[in-house]
C-alpha positions as CSV (number, residue, x, y, z in Angstrom):
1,X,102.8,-87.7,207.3
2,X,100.7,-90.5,206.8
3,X,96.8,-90.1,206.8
4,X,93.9,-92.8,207.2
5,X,91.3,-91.7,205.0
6,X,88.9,-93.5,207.6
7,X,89.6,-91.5,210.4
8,X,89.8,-87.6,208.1
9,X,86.1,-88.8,207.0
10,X,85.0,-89.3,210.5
11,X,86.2,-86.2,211.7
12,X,84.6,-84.2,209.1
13,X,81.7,-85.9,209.8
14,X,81.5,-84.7,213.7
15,X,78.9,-82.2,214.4
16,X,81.2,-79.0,215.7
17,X,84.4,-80.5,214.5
18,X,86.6,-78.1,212.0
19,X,86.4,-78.7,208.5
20,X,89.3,-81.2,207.5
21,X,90.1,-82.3,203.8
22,X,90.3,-85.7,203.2
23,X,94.3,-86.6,201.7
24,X,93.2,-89.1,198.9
25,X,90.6,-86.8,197.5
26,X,92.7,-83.6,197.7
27,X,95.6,-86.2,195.7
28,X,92.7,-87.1,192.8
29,X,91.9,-83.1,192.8
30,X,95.5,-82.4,191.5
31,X,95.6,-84.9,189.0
32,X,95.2,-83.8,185.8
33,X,92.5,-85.4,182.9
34,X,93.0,-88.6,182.3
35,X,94.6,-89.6,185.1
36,X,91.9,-88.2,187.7
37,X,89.7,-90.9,186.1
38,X,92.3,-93.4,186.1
39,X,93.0,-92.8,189.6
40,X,89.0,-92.6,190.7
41,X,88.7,-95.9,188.9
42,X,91.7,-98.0,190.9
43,X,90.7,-96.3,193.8
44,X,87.1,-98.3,193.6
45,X,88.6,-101.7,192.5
46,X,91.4,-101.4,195.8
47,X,88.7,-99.7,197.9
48,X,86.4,-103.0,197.3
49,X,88.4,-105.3,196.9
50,X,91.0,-105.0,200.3
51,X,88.2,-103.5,202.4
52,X,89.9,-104.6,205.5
53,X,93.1,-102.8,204.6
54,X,94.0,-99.3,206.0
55,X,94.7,-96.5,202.8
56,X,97.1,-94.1,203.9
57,X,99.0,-91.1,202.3
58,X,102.5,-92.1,202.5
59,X,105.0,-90.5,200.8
60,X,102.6,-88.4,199.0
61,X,100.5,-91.0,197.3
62,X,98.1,-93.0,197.8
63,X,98.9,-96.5,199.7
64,X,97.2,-99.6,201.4
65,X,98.5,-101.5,204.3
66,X,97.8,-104.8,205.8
67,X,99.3,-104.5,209.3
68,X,102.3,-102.7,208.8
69,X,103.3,-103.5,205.4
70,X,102.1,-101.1,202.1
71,X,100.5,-104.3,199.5
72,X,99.5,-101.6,196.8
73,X,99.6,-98.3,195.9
74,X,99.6,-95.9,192.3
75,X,100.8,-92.7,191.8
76,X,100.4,-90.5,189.0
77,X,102.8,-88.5,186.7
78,X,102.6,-86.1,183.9
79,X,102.4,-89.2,181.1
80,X,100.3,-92.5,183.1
81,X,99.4,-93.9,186.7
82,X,101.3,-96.2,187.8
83,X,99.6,-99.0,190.1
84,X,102.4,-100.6,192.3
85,X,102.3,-103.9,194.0
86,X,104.8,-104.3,196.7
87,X,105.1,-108.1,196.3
88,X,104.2,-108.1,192.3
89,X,107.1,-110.0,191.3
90,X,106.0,-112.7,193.5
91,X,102.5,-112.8,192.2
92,X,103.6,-114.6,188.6
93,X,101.4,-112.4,186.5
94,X,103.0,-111.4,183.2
95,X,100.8,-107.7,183.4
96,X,103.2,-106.7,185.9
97,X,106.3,-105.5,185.3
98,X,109.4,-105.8,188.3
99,X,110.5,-102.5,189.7
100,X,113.9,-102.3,191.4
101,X,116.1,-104.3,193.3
102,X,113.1,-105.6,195.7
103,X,109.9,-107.4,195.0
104,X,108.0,-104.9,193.8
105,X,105.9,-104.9,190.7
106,X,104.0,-102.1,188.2
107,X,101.4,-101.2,185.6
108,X,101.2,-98.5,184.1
109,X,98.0,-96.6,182.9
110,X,97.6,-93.5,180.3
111,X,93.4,-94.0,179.7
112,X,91.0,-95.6,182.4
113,X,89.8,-97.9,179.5
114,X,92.8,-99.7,179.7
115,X,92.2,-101.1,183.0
116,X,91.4,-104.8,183.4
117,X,89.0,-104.7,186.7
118,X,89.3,-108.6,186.7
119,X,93.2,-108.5,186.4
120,X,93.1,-105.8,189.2
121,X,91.2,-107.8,191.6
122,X,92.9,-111.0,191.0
123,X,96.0,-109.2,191.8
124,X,94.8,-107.2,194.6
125,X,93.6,-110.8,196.1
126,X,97.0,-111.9,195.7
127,X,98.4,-108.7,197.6
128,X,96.4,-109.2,200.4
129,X,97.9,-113.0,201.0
130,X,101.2,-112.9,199.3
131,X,102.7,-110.2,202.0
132,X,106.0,-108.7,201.7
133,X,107.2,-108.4,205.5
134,X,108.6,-104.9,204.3
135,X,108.9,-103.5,207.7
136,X,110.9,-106.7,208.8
137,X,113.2,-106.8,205.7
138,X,114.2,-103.2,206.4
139,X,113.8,-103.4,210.5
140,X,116.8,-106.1,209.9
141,X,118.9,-103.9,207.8
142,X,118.5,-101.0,209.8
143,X,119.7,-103.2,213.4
144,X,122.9,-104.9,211.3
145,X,123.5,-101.2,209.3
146,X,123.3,-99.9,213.4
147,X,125.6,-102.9,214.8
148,X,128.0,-102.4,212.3
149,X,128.1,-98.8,213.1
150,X,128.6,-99.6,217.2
151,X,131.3,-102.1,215.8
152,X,133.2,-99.1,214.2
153,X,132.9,-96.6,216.3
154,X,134.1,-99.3,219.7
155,X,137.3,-100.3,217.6
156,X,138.1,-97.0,216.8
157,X,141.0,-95.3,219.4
158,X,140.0,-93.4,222.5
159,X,141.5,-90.7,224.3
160,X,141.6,-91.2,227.9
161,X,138.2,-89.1,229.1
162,X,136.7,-91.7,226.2
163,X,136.1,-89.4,223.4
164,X,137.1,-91.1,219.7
165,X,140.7,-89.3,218.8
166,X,140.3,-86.7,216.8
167,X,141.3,-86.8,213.2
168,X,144.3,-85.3,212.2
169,X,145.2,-83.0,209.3
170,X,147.8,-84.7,206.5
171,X,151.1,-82.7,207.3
172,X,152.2,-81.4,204.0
């Protein structure tokens, strides 16, 4: 379930309304030493830096959207946070190493000293113009995947009330 950390603030914030925890804070709160701080710190740089953009908790970390794509996001493990870019590999920035077979990109962190607020922000700016049309790119595979599916199922034979024919078992 995704959560705007705009809207869990307000609602806190109502006089009368029942206490609600806000998702990203709850996320920091589990993450051990140093990675609490690392997290706190990107949190600030992203938070500043793509103020029009909408944070979210999407599958279980911390994410920001522009429209409806994610442009950045971290995560942490038991070893380092890892700051993701959605569009990295686009960006031409040799601090950013590409992540599967997409276009994402990744840094990873072990101390908050390590981060490079300049680098961050130069990035982030880049995120926020160089989009990835993420929920295009999978919308389209998604409608051919479901095409191709109708495509199987019409060619395959029918009995005469319309139902596919059954499979039968191999006589032995």
């Amino acid at each position: 379930m995704a959560t705007s950390t705009r809207a869990s603030s307000k609602a806190a914030a109502a006089p009368g309304a029942a206490a609600q925890t806000d998702p990203l804070a709850d996320y920091v709160a589990r993450a051990p030493e140093p990675q609490a701080a690392i997290c706190r710190q990107l949190h600030g740089i992203i938070h500043d830096t793509l103020s029009g953009a909408a944070c979210k908790v999407w599958h279980g970390s911390p994410v920001w959207f522009i429209g409806d794509n994610p442009v950045v996001g971290y995560n942490y493990t038991a070893k380092c946070v890892k700051l993701l870019f959605w569009n990295g590999q686009e960006f031409g920035e040799p601090g950013l190493v590409a992540l599967g077979k997409f276009k994402a990109a990744q840094i990873q962190y072990t101390d908050p000293a390590q981060i490079d607020p300049a680098s961050v922000r130069r990035w982030l700016k880049k995120s926020s113009t160089q989009i990835w049309d993420y929920q295009q790119h999978f919308c389209s595979h998604v409608q051919a995947r479901s095409a191709k599916s109708k495509a199987t199922r019409a060619a395959k034979p029918k009995t005469r009330d319309g139902a596919a024919t059954p499979k039968r078992k191999p006589s032995r």
